[in-house]
C-alpha positions as CSV (number, residue, x, y, z in Angstrom):
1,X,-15.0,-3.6,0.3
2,X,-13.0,-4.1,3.3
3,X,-9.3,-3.0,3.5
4,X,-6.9,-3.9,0.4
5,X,-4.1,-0.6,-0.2
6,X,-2.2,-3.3,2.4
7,X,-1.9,-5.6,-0.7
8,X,0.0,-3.6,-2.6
9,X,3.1,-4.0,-0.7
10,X,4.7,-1.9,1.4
11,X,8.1,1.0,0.9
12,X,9.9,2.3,4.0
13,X,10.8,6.0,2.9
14,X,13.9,7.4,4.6
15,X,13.3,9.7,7.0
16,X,9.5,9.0,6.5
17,X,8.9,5.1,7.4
18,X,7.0,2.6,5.8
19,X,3.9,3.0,4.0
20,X,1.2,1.2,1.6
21,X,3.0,1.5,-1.8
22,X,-0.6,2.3,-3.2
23,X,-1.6,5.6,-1.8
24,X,-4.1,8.0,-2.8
25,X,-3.0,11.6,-5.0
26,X,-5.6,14.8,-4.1
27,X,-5.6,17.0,-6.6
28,X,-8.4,16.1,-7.6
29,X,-11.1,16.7,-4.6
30,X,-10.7,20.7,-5.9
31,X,-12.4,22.1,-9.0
32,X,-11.9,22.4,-12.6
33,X,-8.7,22.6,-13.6
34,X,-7.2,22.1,-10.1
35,X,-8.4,25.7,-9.4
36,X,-11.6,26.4,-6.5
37,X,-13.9,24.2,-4.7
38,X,-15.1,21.1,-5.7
39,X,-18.5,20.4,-6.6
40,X,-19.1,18.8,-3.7
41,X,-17.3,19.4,-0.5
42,X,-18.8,17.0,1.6
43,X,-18.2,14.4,-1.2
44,X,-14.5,15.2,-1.4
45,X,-14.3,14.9,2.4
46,X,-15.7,11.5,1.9
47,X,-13.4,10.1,-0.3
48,X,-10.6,11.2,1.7
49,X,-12.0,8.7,4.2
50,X,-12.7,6.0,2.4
51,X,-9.4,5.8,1.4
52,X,-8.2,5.8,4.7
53,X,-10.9,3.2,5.4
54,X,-9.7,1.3,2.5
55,X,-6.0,1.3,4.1
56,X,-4.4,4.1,2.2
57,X,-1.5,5.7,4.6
58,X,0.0,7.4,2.0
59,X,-1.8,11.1,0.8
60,X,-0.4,13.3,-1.8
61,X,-1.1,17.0,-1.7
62,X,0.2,20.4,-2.7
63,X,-0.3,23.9,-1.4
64,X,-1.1,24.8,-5.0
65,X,-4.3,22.4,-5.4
66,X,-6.6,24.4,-5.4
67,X,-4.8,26.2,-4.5
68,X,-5.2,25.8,-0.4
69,X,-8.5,23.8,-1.1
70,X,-7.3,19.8,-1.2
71,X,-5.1,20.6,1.7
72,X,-7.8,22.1,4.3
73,X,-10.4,19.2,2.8
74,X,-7.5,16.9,3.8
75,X,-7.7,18.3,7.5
76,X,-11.5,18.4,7.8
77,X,-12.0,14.7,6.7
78,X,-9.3,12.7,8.9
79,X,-7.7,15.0,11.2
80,X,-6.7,13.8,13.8
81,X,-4.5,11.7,11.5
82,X,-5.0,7.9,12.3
83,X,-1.8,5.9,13.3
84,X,0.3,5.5,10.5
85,X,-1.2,8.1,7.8
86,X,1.5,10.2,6.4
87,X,0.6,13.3,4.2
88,X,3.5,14.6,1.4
89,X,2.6,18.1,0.3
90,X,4.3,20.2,-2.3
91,X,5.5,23.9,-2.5
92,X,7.0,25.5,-5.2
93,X,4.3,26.1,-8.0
94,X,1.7,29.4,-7.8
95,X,-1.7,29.7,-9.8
96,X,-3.2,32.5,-11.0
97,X,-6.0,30.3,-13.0
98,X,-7.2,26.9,-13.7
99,X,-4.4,25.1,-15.2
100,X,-1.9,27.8,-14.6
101,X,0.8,27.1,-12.9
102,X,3.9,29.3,-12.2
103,X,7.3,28.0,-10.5
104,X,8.4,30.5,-7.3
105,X,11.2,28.9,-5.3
106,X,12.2,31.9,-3.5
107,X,13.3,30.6,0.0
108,X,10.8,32.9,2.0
109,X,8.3,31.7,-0.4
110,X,9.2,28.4,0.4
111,X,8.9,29.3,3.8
112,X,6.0,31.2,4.1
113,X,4.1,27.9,2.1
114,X,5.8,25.8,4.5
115,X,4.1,27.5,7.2
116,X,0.8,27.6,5.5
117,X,1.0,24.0,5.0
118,X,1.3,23.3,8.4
119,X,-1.9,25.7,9.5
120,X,-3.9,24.2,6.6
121,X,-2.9,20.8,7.6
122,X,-3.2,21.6,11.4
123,X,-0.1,19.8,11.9
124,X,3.3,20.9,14.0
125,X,5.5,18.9,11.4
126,X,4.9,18.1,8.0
127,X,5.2,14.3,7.2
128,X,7.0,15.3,3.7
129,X,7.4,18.3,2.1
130,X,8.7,17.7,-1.8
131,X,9.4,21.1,-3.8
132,X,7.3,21.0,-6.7
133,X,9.0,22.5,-9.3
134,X,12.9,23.9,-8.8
135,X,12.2,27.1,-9.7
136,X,15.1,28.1,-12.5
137,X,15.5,31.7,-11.8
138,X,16.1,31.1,-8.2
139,X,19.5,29.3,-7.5
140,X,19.1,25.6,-6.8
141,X,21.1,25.4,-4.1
142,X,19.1,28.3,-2.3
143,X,16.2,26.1,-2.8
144,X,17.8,23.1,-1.5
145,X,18.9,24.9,1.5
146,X,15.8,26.4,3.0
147,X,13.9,22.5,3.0
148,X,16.9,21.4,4.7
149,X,16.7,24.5,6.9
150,X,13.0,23.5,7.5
151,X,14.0,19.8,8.6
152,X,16.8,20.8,10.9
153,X,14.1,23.3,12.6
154,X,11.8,20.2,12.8
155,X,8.8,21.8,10.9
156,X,9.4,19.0,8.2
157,X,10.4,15.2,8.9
158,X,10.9,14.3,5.1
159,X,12.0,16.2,1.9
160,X,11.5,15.7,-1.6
161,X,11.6,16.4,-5.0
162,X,9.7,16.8,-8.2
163,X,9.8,16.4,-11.6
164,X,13.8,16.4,-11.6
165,X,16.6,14.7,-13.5
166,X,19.3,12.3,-11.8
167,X,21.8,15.5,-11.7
168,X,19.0,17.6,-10.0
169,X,18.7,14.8,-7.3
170,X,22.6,14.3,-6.8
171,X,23.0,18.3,-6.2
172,X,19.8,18.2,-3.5
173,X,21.7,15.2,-1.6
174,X,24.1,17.4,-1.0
175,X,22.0,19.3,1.4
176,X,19.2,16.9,2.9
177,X,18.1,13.1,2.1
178,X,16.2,12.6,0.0
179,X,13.1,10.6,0.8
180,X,10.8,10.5,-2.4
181,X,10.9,11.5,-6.5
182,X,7.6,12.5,-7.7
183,X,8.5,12.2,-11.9
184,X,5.6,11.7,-14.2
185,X,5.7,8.1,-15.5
186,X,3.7,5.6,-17.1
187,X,3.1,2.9,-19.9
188,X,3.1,5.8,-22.5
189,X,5.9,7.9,-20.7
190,X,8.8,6.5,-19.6
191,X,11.5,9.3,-19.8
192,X,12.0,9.3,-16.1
193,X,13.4,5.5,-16.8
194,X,17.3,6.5,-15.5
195,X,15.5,8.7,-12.5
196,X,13.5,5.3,-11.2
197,X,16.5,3.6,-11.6
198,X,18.9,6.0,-9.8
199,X,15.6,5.7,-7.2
200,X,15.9,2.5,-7.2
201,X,19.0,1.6,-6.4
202,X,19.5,3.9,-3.2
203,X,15.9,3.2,-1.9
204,X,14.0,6.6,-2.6
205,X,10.6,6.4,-2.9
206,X,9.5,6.9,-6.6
207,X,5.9,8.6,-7.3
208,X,4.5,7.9,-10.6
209,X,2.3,11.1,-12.1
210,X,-0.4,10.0,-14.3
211,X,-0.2,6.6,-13.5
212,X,-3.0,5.2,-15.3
213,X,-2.4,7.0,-18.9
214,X,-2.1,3.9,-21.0
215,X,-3.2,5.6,-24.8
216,X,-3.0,3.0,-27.2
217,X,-1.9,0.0,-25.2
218,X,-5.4,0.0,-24.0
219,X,-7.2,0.1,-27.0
220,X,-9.7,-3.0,-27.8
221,X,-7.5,-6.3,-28.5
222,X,-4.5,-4.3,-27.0
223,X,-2.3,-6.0,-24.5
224,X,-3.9,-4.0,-21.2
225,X,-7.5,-5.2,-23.1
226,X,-6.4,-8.5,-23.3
227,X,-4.6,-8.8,-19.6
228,X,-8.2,-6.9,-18.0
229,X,-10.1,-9.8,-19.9
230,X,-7.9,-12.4,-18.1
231,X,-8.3,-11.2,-14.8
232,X,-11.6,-9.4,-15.0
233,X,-10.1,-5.9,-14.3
234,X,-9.6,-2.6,-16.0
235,X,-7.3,-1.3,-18.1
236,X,-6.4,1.2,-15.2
237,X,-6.2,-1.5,-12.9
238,X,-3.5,-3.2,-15.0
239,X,-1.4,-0.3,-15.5
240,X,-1.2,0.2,-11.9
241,X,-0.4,-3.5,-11.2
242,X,2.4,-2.9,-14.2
243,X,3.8,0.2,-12.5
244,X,4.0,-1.6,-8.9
245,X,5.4,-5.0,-10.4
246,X,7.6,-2.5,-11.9
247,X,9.7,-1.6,-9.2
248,X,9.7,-2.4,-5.1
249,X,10.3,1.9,-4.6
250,X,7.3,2.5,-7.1
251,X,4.3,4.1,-5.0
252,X,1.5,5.3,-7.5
253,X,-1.3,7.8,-5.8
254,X,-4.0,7.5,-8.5
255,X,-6.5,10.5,-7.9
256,X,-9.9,10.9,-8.1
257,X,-12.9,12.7,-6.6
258,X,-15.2,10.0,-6.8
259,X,-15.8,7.1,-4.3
260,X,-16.4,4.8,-7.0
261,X,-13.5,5.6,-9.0
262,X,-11.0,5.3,-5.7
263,X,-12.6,1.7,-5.0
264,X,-11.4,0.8,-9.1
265,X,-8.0,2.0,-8.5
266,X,-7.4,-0.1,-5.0
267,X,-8.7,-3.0,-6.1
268,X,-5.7,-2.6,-8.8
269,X,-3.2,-3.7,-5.1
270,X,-5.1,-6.7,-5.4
271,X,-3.6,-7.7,-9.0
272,X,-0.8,-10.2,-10.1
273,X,0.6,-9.8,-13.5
274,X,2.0,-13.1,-14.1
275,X,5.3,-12.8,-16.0
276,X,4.2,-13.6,-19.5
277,X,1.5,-10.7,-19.2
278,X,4.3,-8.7,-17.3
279,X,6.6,-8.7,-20.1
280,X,4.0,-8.5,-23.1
281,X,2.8,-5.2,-21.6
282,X,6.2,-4.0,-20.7
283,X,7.8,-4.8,-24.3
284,X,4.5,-3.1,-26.3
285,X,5.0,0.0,-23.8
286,X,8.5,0.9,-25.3
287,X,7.8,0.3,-28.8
């Protein structure tokens, strides 16, 4: 399989540039339950590649996978970053187990990760930084101020945000742009529908969480069944082809640890959803 991510378009992210708008999430080259190592370090390293290979420039990370663990497997597989590759990392969320995860947005916290971020990363700026959670103990705008702080120091080049309403965006513009919206959205979620407009319209990058949760709609004789069928795909496939037809600021980062599994999802950039299979699959995911 030669390189495809290309395919799937391309979104130029303020403050960031232009990327593949099919890019690669890794959360999920640490263990179970995002929490230690992976079974396989060497093969987590190697799918980092091959989705470099493949012609993924855009790499999702977080200081909490792992938590430390996907970021320093990022650094041992590709570093020195190839031309192009841009890495967004997260801060904001602490574990103390697998599947535990605690919002602390105290601005030295958000320091102090910053400057882990870069170590783990081996990196003098961070391509984007997106605050994971805003923490609602701390004040917002103290939040808002120390990633700004960051960029103006030049230890950041893009800034974020994550799971956050249209109100929470507005009040962050007010101290840096905003580059990219990381809101969990798919077929069977769409609550996030007025933050991918709002996204949209101002040309923020939008990054879909869960991307490939379809439930129902790909049941047997279901319209993802029948659309995979036509084109002789997956039912993941066609809900990542769904999300990018979508929207031209959508940039999905299915994850996986598996080479196998990465290869399924990028072949999805490769897709065309005519508009009668657009709008069947679009209508059945709002009933």
């Amino acid at each position: 399989m030669t390189a495809i991510a290309h395919r799937s378009g391309t979104i130029d992210l303020p403050d960031l540039g232009t990327v593949n708008r099919l890019g690669y999430g890794a959360m999920r080259i640490t263990g179970k339950g995002i929490w230690g190592e992976p079974a396989d370090r060497e093969v987590a390293r190697q799918v980092v590649r091959r989705a470099v290979e493949l012609g993924v420039n855009f790499i999702d990370t977080a200081d909490s996978y792992g938590p430390n663990v996907s970021e320093e497997i990022i650094a041992e597989a590709i570093h020195p970053y190839p031309e192009g590759v841009k890495i967004g990392t997260k801060a904001g969320l602490t574990r103390q187990g697998p599947d535990v995860w605690t919002a602390v947005g105290r601005p030295e916290y958000l320091r102090q990760q910053a400057e882990l971020s870069l170590r783990k990363l081996r990196v003098e700026r961070l391509d984007l930084l997106q605050l994971h959670r805003i923490d609602p103990k701390v004040p917002a705008d103290e939040q808002f101020g120390v990633l700004a702080d960051l960029q103006s120091e030049g230890k950041v080049q893009a800034l974020g945000l994550s799971e956050v309403s249209v109100d929470e965006i507005k009040a962050a513009q007010q101290y840096f742009t905003v580059s990219t919206v990381q809101n969990r959205y798919n077929l069977t979620d769409n609550a996030s529908e007025d933050v991918l407009d709002y996204c949209e319209a101002r040309g923020i990058g939008f990054i879909p969480w869960a991307p490939i949760s379809a439930g129902e709609l790909a049941a047997i004789g279901g319209p993802l069944d029948a659309a995979a069928k036509q084109l002789n795909a997956t039912a993941s496939q066609i809900a990542l082809a769904w999300l990018l037809r979508r929207s031209p600021v959508m940039l999905p980062i299915p994850g996986t640890g598996s080479i196998q599994h990465l290869e399924e999802n990028l072949a999805a950039a490769e897709l065309e959803l005519d508009d009668a299979t657009f709008e069947e699959i679009s209508a059945a995911a709002k009933r």
